[in-house]
VEXLUMKE-577567 format. One record per residue (C-alpha): chain; residue in one letter; residue number from 1; x, y, z. Coordinates in pm, 1 decimal. Example, Ala and Ser with C-alpha at 12.3 -4.5 7.8 and 13.67 -1.06 7.14 Angstrom:
BEGIN
   kette   rest    nr         px         py         pz
       A      A     1     1230.0     -450.0      780.0
       A      S     2     1367.0     -106.0      714.0
END
This chain:
BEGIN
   kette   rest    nr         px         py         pz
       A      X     1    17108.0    11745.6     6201.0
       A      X     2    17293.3    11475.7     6048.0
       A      X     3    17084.6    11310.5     5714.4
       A      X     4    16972.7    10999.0     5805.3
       A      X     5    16686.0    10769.7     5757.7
       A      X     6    16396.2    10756.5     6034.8
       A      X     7    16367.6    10401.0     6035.1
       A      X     8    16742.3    10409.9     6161.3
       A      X     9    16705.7    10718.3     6391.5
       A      X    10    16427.6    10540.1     6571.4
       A      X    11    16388.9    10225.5     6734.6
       A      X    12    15979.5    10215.4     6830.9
       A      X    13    15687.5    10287.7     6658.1
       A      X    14    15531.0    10645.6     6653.6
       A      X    15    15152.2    10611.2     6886.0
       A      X    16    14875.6    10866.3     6861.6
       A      X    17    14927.3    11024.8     6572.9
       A      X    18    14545.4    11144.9     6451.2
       A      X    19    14638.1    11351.1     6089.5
       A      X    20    14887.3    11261.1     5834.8
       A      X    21    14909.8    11583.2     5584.5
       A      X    22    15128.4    11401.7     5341.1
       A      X    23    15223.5    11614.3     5003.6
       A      X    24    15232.2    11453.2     4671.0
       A      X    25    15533.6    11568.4     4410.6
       A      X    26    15882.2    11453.6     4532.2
       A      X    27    15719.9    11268.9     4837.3
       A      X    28    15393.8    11056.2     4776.7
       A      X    29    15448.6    11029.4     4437.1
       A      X    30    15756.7    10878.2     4275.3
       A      X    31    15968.0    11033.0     3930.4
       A      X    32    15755.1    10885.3     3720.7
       A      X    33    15464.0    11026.3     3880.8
       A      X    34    15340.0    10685.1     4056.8
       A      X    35    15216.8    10586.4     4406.0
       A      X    36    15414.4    10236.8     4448.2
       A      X    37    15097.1    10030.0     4531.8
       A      X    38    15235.7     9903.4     4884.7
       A      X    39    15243.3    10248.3     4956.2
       A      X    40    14875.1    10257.5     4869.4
       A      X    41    14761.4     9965.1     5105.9
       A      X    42    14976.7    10053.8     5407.5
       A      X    43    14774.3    10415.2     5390.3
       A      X    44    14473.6    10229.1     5316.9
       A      X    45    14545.2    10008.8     5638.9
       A      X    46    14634.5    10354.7     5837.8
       A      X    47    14280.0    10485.6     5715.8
       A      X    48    14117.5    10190.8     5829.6
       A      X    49    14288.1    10230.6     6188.6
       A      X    50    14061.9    10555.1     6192.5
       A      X    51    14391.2    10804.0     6120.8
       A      X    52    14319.7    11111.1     5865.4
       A      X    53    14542.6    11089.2     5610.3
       A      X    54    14544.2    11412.4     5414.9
       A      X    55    14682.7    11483.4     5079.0
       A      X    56    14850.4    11818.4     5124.4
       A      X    57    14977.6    11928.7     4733.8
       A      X    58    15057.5    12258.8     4557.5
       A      X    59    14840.7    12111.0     4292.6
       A      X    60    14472.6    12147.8     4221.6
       A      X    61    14192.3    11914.1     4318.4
       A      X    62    14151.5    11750.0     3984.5
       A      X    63    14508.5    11650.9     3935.2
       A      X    64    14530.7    11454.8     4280.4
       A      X    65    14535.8    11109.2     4166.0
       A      X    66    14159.3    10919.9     4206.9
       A      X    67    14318.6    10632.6     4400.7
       A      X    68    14392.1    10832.8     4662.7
       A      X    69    14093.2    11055.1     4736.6
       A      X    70    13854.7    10734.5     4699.0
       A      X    71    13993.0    10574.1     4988.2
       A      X    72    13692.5    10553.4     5258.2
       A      X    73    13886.4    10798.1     5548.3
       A      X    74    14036.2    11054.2     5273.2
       A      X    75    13795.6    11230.5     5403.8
       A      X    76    13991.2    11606.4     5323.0
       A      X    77    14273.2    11764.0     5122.1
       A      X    78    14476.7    12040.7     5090.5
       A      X    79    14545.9    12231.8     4762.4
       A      X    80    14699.3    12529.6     4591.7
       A      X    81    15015.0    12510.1     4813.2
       A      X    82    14755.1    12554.3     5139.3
       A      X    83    14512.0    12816.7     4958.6
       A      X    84    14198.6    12585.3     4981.7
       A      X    85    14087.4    12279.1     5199.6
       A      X    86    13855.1    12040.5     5054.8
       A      X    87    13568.3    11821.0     5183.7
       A      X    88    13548.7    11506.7     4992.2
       A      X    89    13271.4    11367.7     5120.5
       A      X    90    13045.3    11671.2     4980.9
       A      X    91    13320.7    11775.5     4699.7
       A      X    92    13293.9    12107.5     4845.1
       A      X    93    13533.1    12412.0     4968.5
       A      X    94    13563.0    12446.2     5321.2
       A      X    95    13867.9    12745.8     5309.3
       A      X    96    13982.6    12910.4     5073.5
       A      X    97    14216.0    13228.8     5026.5
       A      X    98    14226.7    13384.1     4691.9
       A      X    99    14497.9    13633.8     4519.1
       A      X   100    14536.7    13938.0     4571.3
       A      X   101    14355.7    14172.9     4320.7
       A      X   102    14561.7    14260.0     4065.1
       A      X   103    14832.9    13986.8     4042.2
       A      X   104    14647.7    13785.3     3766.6
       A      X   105    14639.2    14118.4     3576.8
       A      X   106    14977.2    14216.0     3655.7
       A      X   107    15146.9    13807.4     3573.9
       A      X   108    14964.9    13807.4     3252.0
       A      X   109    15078.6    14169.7     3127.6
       A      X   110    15444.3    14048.7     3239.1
       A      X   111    15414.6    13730.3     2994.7
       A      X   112    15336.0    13917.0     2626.6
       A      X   113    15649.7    13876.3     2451.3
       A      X   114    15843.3    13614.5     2669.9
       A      X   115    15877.7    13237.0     2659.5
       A      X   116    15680.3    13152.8     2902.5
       A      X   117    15309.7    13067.7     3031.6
       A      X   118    15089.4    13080.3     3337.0
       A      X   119    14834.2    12818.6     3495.1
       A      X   120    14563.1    12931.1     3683.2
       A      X   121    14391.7    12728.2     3989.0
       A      X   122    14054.7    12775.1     4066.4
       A      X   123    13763.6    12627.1     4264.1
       A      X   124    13988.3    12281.5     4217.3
       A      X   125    14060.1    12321.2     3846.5
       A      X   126    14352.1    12470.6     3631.6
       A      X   127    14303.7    12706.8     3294.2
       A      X   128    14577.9    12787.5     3043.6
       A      X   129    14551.8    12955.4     2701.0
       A      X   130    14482.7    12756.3     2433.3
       A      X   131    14844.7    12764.0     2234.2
       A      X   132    15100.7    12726.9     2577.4
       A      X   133    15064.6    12320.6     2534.4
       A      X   134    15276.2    12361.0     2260.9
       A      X   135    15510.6    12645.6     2503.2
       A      X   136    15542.4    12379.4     2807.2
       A      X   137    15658.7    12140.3     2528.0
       A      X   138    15921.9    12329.3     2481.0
       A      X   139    15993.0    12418.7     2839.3
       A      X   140    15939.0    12096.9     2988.2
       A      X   141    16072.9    11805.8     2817.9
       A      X   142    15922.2    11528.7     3025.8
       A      X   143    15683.2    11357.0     2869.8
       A      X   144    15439.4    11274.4     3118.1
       A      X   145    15434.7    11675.4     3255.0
       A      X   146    15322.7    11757.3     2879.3
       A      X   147    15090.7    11407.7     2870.8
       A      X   148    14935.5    11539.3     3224.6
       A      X   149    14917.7    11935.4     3081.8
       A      X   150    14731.5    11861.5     2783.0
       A      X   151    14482.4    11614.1     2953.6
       A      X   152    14389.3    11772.0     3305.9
       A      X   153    14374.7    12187.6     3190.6
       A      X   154    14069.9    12358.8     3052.9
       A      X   155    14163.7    12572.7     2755.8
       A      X   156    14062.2    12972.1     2760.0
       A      X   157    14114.7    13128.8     2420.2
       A      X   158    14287.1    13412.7     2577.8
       A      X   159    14350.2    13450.9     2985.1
       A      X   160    14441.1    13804.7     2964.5
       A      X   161    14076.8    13858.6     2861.9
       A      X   162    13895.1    13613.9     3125.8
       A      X   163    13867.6    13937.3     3376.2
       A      X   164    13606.9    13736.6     3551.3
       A      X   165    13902.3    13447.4     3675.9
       A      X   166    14157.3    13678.0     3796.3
       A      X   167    13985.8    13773.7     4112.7
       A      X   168    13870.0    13390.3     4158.3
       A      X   169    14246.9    13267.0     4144.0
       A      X   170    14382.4    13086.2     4437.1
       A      X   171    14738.8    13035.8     4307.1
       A      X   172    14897.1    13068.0     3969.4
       A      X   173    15164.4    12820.4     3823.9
       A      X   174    15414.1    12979.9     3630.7
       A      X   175    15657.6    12810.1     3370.5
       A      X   176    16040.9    13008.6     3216.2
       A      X   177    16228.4    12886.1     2949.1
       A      X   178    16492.2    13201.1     3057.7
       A      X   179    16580.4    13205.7     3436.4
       A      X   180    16625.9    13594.2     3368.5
       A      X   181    16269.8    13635.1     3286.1
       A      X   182    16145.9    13441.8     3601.9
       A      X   183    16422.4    13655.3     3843.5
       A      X   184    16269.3    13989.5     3672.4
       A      X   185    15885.8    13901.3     3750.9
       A      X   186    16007.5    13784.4     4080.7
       A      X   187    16167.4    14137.3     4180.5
       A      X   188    15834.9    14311.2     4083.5
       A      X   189    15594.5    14049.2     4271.9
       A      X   190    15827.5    14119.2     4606.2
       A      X   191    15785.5    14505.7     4526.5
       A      X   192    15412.6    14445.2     4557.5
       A      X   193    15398.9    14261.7     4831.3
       A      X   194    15126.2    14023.0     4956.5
       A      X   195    15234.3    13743.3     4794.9
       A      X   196    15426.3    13368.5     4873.0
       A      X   197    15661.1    13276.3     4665.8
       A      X   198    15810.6    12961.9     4597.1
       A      X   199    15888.0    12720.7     4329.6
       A      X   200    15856.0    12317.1     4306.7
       A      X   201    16125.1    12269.3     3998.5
       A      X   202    16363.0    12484.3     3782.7
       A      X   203    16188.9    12730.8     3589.8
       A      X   204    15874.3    12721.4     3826.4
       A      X   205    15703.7    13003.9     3993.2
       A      X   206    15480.3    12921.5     4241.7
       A      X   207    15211.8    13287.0     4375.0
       A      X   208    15029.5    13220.5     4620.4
       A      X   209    14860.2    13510.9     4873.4
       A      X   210    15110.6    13572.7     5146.9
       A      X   211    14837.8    13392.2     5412.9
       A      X   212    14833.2    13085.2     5223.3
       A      X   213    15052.5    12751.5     5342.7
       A      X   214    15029.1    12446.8     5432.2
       A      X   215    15107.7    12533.9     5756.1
       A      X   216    14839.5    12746.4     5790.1
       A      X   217    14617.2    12488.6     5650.2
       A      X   218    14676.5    12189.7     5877.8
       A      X   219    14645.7    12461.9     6141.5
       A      X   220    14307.6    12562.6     6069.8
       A      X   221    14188.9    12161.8     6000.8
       A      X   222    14322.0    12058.0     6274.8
       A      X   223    14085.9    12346.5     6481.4
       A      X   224    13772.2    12261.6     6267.7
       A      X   225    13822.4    11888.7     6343.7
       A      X   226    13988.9    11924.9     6768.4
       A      X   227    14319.4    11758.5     6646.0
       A      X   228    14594.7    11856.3     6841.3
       A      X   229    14889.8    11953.6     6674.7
       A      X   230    15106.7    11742.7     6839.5
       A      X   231    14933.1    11477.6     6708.1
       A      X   232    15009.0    11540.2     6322.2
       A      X   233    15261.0    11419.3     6134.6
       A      X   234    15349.5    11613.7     5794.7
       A      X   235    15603.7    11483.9     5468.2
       A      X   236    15683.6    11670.4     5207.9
       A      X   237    16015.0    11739.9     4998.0
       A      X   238    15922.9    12112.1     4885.7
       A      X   239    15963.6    12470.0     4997.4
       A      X   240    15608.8    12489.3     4987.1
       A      X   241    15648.3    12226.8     5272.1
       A      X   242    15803.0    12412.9     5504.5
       A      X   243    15544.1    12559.3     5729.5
       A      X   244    15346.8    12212.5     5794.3
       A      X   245    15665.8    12036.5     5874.3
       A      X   246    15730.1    12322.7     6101.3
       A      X   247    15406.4    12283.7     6285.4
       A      X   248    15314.9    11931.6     6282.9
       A      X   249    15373.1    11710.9     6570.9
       A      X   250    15609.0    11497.9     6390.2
       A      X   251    15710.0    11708.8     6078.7
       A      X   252    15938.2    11464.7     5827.1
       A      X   253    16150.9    11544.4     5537.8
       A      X   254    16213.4    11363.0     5242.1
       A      X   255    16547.2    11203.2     5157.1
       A      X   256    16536.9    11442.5     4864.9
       A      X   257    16497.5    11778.2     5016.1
       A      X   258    16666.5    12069.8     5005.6
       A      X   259    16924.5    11994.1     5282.5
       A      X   260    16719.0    12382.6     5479.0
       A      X   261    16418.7    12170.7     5527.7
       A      X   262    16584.3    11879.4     5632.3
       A      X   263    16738.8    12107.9     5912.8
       A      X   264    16407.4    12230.6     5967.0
       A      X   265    16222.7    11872.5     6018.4
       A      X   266    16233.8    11631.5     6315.1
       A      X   267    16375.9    11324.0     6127.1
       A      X   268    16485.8    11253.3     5761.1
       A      X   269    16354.0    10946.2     5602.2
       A      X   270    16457.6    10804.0     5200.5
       A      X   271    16348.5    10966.0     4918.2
       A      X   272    16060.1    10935.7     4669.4
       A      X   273    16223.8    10691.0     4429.8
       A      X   274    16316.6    10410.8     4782.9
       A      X   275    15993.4    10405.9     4952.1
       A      X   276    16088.1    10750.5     5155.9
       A      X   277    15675.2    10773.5     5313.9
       A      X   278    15606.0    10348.3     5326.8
       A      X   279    15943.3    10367.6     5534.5
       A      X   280    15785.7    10630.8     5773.5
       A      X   281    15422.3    10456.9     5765.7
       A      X   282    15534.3    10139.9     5862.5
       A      X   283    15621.6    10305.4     6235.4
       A      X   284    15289.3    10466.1     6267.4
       A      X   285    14993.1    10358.5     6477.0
       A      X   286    14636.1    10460.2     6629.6
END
């Protein structure tokens, strides 16, 4: 498929769409972690329409930015690259598909002695051990990743000790400073088996249980709720994107993707840094 934008590949507006699962690093959210405020009201004007719109993010629930889940028909989202679906009208878990046992246990041991440190999601919230804010310093150099790690995490003295969390994990986060060390760990998670894989940014590891997407995700929504497929749309930039693109009705790829999920996607719009989803909005309606 050759790149273009969807605003240029198409010459009408885009009817009945019901669900838009719409993912939040690289696509919703600019590189300097902001949602440009027009994109705000043209989602708040989609909402009002009656269409779902769906935050669909590899991140936990906590970390989703407030101005988004308090719109009125934000009504669910997706988290933990797919692993749990949220009700935010009662702030409650509706699905949710935890690790395999074992693969906390089996991260953690990996980590003594190397440079680098492991984030935990569970039940909507993140833990780290106490000293790694000072190790993603050092790993990741951008100033509002360490401003966000520091504010949004809740410090354990010691993870390989919390027992208790390892079989209540959903998805764990994982930070190199030596691609070596990440490429070693990844070799012995494959050997296990059971487990997604994928990674948001260089030097990430993203574990997730093998069941868990997005895909699956906005599949099983879209059952509990009598949404057709066919009348989804999906945007993301990711890997972790992949499956919901796949499925969805209308599944759209950011200007900045990796050029396999633009091949993958139905149409190509800009990227997160140009107004990449307003661009795509702005041909949607009821």
């Amino acid at each position: 498929m050759t790149e273009m934008t969807l605003y240029k590949k198409m010459d009408t507006v885009i009817h009945g769409i019901q669900m838009m699962a719409i993912d939040m690093d690289g696509t919703l959210m600019d590189s300097n972690d902001h949602i440009p405020e027009t994109t705000i009201r043209r989602i708040r004007q989609l909402s009002e329409q009656g269409i779902l719109v769906v935050p669909c993010s590899g991140r936990y629930l906590k970390s989703i930015p407030q101005n988004l889940l308090m719109m009125g028909n934000v009504r669910y989202a997706v988290t933990a690259n797919g692993a749990q679906i949220w009700s935010m009208r009662s702030l409650s878990s509706l699905y949710r598909i935890k690790l395999p046992e074992g693969t906390v246990k089996t991260v953690l041991e990996f980590l003594k002695g190397r440079d680098g440190y492991a984030e935990l999601f569970s039940q909507g919230k993140s833990y780290i051990n106490e000293g790694d804010s000072i190790r993603a310093s050092r790993i990741n150099h951008n100033y509002n990743f360490v401003r966000y790690f520091t504010r949004n995490h809740i410090l354990v003295p010691d993870l390989s000790k919390a027992a208790d969390l390892w079989n209540e994990t959903e998805k764990i986060n994982l930070f190199f400073l030596e691609a070596e060390d990440r490429e070693c760990l990844e070799g012995i998670l494959r050997q296990r088996g059971g487990l997604r894989l994928t990674s948001s940014m260089e030097g990430n590891m993203e574990i997730n249980h093998a069941s868990a997407d997005k895909g699956a995700a906005l599949k099983w929504l879209c059952s509990h709720l009598g949404i057709p497929l066919e009348h989804t749309m999906a945007i993301g930039d990711g890997d972790n994107d992949m499956e919901m693109i796949q499925y969805a009705g209308w599944g759209i790829a950011m200007g900045n993707s990796r050029d396999e999920l633009k091949r993958l996607a139905r149409y190509v719009t800009g990227d997160n840094d140009h107004g990449g989803v307003e661009e795509v909005l702005r041909l949607v309606k009821w």
